[in-house]
ZABA-42943 format. One record per residue (C-alpha): residue in one letter; x, y, z. Coordinates in Angstrom, 3 decimals, decimal comma. Example, Ala and Ser with C-alpha at 12.3 -4.5 7.8 and 13.67 -1.06 7.14 Angstrom:
  type        c1        c2        c3
     A    12,300    -4,500     7,800
     S    13,670    -1,060     7,140
This chain:
  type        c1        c2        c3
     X   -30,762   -40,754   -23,972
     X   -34,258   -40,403   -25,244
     X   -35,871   -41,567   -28,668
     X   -34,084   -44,920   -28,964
     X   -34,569   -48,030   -31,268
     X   -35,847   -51,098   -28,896
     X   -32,962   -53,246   -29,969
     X   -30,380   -51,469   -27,414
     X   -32,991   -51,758   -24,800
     X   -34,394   -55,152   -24,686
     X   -30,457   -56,522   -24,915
     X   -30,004   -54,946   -21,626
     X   -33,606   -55,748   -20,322
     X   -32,194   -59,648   -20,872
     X   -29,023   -58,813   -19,479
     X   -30,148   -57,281   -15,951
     X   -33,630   -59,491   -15,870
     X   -36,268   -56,831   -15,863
     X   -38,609   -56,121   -18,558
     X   -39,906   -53,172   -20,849
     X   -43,357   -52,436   -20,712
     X   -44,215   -51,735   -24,547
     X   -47,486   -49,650   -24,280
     X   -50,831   -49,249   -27,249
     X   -50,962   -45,155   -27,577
     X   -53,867   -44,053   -29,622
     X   -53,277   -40,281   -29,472
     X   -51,312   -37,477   -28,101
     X   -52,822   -37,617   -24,426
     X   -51,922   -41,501   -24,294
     X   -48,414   -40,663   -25,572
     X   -47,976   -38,140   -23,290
     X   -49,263   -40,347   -19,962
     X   -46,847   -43,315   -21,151
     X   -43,734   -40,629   -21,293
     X   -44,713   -39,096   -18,109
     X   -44,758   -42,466   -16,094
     X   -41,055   -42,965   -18,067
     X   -40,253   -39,912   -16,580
     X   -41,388   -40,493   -13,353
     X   -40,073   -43,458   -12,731
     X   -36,651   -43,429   -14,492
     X   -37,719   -46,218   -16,691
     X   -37,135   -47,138   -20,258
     X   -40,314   -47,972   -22,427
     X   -41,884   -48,576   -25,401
     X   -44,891   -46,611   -27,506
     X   -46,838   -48,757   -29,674
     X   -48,938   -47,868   -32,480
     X   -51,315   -50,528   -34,363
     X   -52,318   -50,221   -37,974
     X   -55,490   -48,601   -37,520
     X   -53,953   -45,797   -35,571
     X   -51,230   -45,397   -38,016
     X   -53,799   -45,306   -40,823
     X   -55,667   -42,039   -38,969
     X   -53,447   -39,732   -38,310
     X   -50,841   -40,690   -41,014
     X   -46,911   -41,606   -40,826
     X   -45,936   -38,121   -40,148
     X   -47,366   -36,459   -36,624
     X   -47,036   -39,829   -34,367
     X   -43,269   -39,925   -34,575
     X   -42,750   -36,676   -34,235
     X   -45,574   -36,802   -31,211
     X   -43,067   -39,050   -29,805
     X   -40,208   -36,893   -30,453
     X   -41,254   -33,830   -29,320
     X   -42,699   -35,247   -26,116
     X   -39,148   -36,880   -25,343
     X   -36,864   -34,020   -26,300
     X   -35,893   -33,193   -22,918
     X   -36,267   -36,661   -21,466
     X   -33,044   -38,295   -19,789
     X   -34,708   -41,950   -19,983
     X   -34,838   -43,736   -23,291
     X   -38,211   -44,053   -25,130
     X   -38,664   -46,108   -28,273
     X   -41,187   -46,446   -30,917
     X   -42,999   -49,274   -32,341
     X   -45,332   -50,637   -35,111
     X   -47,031   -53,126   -33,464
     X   -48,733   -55,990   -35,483
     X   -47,560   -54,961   -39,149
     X   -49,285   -56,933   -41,276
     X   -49,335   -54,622   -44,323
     X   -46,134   -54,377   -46,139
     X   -47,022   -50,923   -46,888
     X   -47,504   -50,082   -43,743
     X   -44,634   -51,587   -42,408
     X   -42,622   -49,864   -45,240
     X   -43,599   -46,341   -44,774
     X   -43,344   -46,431   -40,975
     X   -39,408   -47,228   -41,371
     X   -39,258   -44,390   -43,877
     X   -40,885   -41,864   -41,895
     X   -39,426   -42,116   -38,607
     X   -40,591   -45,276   -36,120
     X   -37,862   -46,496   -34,449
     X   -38,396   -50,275   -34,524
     X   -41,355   -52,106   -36,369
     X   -42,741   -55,613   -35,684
     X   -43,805   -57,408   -39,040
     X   -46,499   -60,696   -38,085
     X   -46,386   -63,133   -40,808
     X   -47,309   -65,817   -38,373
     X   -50,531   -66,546   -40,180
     X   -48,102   -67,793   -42,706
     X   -46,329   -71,491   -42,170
     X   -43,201   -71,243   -40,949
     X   -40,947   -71,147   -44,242
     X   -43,122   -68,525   -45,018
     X   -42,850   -66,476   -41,829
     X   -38,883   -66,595   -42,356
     X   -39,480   -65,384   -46,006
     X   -41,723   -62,302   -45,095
     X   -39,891   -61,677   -41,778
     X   -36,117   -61,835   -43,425
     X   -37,285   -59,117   -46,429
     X   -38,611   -56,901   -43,572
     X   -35,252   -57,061   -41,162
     X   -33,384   -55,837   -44,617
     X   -35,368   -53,207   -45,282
     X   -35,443   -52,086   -41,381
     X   -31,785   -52,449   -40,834
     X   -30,745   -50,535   -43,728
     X   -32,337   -47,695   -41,745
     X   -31,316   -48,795   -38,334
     X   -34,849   -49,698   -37,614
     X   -34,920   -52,747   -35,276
     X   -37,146   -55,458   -36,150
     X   -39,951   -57,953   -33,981
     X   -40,995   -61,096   -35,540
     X   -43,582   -63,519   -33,848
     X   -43,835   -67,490   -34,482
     X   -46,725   -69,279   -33,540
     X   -49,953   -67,716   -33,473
     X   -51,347   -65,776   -30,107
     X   -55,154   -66,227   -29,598
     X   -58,018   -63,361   -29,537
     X   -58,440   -60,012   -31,022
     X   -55,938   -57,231   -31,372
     X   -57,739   -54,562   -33,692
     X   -57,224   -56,199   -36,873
     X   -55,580   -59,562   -35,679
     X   -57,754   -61,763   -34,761
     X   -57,086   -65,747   -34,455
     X   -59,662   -68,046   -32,595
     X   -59,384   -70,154   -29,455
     X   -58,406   -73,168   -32,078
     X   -56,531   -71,629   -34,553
     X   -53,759   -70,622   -31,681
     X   -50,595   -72,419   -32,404
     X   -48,525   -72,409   -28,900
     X   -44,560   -71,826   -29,781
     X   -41,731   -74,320   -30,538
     X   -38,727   -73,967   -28,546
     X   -36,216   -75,159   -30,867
     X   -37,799   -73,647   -33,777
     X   -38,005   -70,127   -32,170
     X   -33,808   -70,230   -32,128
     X   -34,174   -70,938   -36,352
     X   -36,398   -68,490   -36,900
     X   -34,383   -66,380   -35,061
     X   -31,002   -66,844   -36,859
     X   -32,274   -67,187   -40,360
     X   -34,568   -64,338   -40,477
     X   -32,126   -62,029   -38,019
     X   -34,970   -60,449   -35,881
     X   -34,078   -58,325   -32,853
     X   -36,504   -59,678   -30,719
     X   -39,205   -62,531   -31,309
     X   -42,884   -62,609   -29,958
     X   -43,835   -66,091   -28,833
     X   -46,862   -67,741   -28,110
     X   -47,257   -69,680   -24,476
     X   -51,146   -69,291   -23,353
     X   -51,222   -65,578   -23,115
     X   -54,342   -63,961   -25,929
     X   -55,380   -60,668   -26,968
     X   -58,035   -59,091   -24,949
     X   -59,365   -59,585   -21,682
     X   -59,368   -62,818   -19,995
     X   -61,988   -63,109   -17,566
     X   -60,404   -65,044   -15,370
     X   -59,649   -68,005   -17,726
     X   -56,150   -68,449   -18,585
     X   -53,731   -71,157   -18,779
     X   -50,115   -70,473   -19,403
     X   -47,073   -72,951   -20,572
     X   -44,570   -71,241   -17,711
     X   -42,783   -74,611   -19,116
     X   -42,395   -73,651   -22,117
     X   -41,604   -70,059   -21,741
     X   -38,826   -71,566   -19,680
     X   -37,673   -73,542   -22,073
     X   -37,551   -70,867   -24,693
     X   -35,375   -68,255   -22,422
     X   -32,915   -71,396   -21,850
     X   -32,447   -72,068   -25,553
     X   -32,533   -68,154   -26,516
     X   -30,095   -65,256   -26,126
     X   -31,899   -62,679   -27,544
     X   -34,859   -60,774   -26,292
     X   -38,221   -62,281   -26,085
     X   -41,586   -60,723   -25,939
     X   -44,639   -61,548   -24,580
     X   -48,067   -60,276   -26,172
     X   -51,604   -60,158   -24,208
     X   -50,399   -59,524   -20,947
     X   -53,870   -57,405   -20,016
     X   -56,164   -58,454   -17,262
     X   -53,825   -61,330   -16,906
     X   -53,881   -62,449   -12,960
     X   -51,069   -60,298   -10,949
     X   -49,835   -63,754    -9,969
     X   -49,029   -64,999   -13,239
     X   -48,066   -61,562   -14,603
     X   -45,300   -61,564   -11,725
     X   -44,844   -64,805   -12,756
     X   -43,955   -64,177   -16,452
     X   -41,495   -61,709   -15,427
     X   -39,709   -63,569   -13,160
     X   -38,695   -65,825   -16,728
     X   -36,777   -62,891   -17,563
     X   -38,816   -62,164   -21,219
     X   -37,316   -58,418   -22,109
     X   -40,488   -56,969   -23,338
     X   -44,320   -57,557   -22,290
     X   -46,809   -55,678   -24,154
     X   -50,478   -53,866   -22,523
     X   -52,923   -52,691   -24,797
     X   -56,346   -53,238   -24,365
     X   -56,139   -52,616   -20,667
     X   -54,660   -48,956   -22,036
     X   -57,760   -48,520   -24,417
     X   -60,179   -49,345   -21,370
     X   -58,859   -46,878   -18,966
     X   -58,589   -44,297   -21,852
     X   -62,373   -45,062   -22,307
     X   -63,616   -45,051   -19,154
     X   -62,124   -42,537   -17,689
     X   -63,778   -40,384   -20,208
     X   -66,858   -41,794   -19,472
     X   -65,990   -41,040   -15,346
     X   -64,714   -37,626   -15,607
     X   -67,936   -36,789   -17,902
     X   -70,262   -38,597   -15,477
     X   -69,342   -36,988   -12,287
     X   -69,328   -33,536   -14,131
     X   -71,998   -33,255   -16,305
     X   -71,943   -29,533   -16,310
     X   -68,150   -29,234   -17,071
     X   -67,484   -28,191   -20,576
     X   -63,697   -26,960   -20,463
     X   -61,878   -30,294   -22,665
     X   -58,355   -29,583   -20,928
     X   -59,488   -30,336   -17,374
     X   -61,248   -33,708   -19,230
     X   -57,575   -34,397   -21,065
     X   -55,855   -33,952   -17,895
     X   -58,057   -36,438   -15,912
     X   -57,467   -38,479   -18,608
     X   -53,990   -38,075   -19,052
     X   -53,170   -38,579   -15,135
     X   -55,328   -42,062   -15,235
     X   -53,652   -43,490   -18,000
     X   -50,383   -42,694   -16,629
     X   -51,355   -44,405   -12,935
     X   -51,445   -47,589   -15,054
     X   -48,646   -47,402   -16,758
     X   -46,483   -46,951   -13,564
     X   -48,505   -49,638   -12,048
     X   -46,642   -51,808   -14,558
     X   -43,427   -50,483   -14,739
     X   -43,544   -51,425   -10,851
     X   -44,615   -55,268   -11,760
     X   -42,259   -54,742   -14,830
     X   -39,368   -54,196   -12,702
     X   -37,967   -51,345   -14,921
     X   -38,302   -48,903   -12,038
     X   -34,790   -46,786   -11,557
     X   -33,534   -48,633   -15,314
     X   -32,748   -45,521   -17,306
């Protein structure tokens, strides 16, 4: 098993109550460095690309990035649009090869949301895409998302089980406290309400902004049983700094592969730092 739509995943991530660390790549080295940690710890996991990143190098080299990297892999790795706003987008990334897409038309009330979301699930599952929807609306800034501290709209059980059987979604993002971004030590999350969600549900549920949350709350979140929990702007800072570190401490060093490397190995620490809180260890 290796290049794998997140549907079959997150349905056993429920099932056996760990979760799926779904991961922001924004080139080859961060591909590579989520893979590896896969790899290395026999886990199953998920590449995300946003919009912006699709939109510079083009629908055609990050899948097969992806698929190259995981030819010889024997643990599954999917693919993901993450935040699809842009029906073009959204459209061209089925055609061309991502293995599941998330469309957010939460911005949109919720008869709305079920319109855009339902159109998008067609169009994915003619292809065997699988599909992530979100209802209610998750605070801060995630590249070209961004929804202030009183425009967040924290999730409704009961109406997170409708959205989910009228539009068909494979898994659903909900809102429960969590933001885009870095916290700074403020954050308040509805562990209520995410527990009332998984009661009500039987299909995967994700959780968005889990960076820089508190290690006590992150454990916390998992023990819920959500399937999939997504990092991203923690994967952009290490990215980032550890440019700046490697460059720092060797000025005088001008060979870019020992740089990538560094890089590459840093990124890759992380992301097996969270598989380990993730529980996905040994799940391939």
């Amino acid at each position: 098993m290796s290049y794998v739509s997140t549907k079959e995943i997150l349905i056993r991530a429920r099932k056996e109550k760990f979760v799926v660390g779904a991961f922001n790549a924004v080139d080859y080295t961060t591909i590579a460095a989520i893979v590896k940690a896969a790899k290395e710890k026999r886990s199953p996991v998920i590449v995300q690309t946003s919009q912006k990143i699709v939109q510079y190098f083009g629908y055609k080299i990050l899948p097969e990035m992806i698929k190259s990297l995981t030819q010889d892999a024997d643990v599954p790795v999917a693919m993901i649009l993450d935040h699809g706003t842009d029906p073009g987008v959204i459209e061209n990334c089925i055609k061309y090869g991502w293995s599941s897409v998330m469309i957010d038309a939460s911005s949109y009330p919720f008869e709305k949301n079920i319109e855009i979301t339902k159109k998008v699930v067609e169009m994915a599952h003619k292809r065997g895409v699988s599909v992530e929807g979100e209802i209610g609306r998750i605070g801060g800034k995630e590249e070209h998302v961004i929804v202030e501290e009183n425009s967040t709209l924290l999730t409704d059980p009961e109406k997170a089980v409708e959205f989910q059987r009228k539009t068909g979604v494979d898994s659903l993002a909900v809102a429960i406290g969590t933001k885009h971004g870095l916290y700074g030590g403020n954050c308040e999350l509805d562990f209520n309400r995410l527990g009332r969600i998984m009661e009500l549900s039987d299909f995967p549920i994700v959780i968005h902004g889990c960076s820089d949350l508190p290690i006590e709350d992150t454990r916390r979140l998992v023990s819920y049983g959500p399937s999939k929990m997504n990092i991203s702007t923690e994967i952009k800072h290490k990215y980032l700094d550890s440019y700046k570190s490697y460059i720092g401490e060797n000025p005088d060093e001008y060979e870019p592969v020992k740089t990538i490397r560094f890089v590459e190995n840093e990124v890759k620490k992380l992301v097996e730092k969270f598989i380990d809180i993730f529980k996905s260890s040994n799940k391939a």
